[in-house]
N, C-alpha and C positions, 0 to 999 in steps of 0.2 A: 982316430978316424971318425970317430960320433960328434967329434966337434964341428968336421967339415961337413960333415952329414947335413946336422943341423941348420950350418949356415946357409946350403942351397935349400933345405928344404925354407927356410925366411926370405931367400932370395926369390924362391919360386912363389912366394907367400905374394911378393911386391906384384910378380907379373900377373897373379889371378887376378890380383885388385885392382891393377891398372886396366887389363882387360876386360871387367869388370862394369868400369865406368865408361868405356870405351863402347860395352855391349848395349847400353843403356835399356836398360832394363830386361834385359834378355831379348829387346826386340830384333838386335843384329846377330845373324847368324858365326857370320865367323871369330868376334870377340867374344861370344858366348860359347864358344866351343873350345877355344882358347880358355877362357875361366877355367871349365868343368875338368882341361885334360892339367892343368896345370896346379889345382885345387886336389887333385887325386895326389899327383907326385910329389907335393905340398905337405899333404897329410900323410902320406908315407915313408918317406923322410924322415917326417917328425917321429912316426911310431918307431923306427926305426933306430931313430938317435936314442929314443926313452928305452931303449933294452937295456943301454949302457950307464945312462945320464938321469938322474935325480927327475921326476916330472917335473916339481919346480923350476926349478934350473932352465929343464929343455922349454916349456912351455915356454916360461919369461924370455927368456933370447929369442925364443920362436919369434913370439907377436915382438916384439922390441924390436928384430931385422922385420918386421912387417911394417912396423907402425913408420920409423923411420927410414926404410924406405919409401914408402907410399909417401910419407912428408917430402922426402925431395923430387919424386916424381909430378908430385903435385904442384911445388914449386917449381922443376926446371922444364917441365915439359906440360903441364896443363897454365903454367905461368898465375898460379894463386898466390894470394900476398902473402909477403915475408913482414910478419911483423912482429915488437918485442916478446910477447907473450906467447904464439905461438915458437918462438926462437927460443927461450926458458925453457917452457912446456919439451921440446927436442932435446936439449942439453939435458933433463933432469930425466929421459927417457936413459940416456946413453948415459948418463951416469949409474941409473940401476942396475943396467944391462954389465956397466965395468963392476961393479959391487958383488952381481949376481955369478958372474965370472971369477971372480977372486974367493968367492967364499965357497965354491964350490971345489970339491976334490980332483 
């Protein structure tokens, strides 16, 4: 159950970020309000998962459903460029994250 935990809580991780960039700079109200209530159940999640699950572990998958998500929201819905190195850079994220996965209990 801490696994799935975690996963919304990185899934929730993508929408703060997204909404985030969306709020720009906290000037818009309702991307900004979005951030802060998504940012809470974000980090609670995560405290959440950590009862069960190693910090290591849960952090690294945390930010790793964050980072990767936020990369493809970037690319399929803010339309930023796909190019080799940041496509490396994504492959060698989701590789730690399968490593950080298997070597945990």
């Amino acid at each position: 159950m801490a696994w799935i935990i975690l996963i919304f809580a990185g899934l929730f991780e993508v929408v703060w970020a997204y909404s985030m960039k969306l709020s720009e700079g906290f000037t818009r109200l309702t991307p900004a309000v979005v951030t802060l209530v998504f940012m809470v159940l974000s980090f609670s999640l995560l405290a959440y998962a950590m009862r069960s699950l190693p910090l290591g572990t849960a952090y690294t998958i945390w930010t790793g459903i964050g980072a990767i998500g936020s990369f493809l929201v970037g690319i399929f819905i803010l339309a930023e460029p796909v190019t080799a190195m940041r496509m490396l850079a994504a492959v060698l994220i989701v590789s730690g994250l399968i490593l950080m996965k298997l070597s945990s209990s």
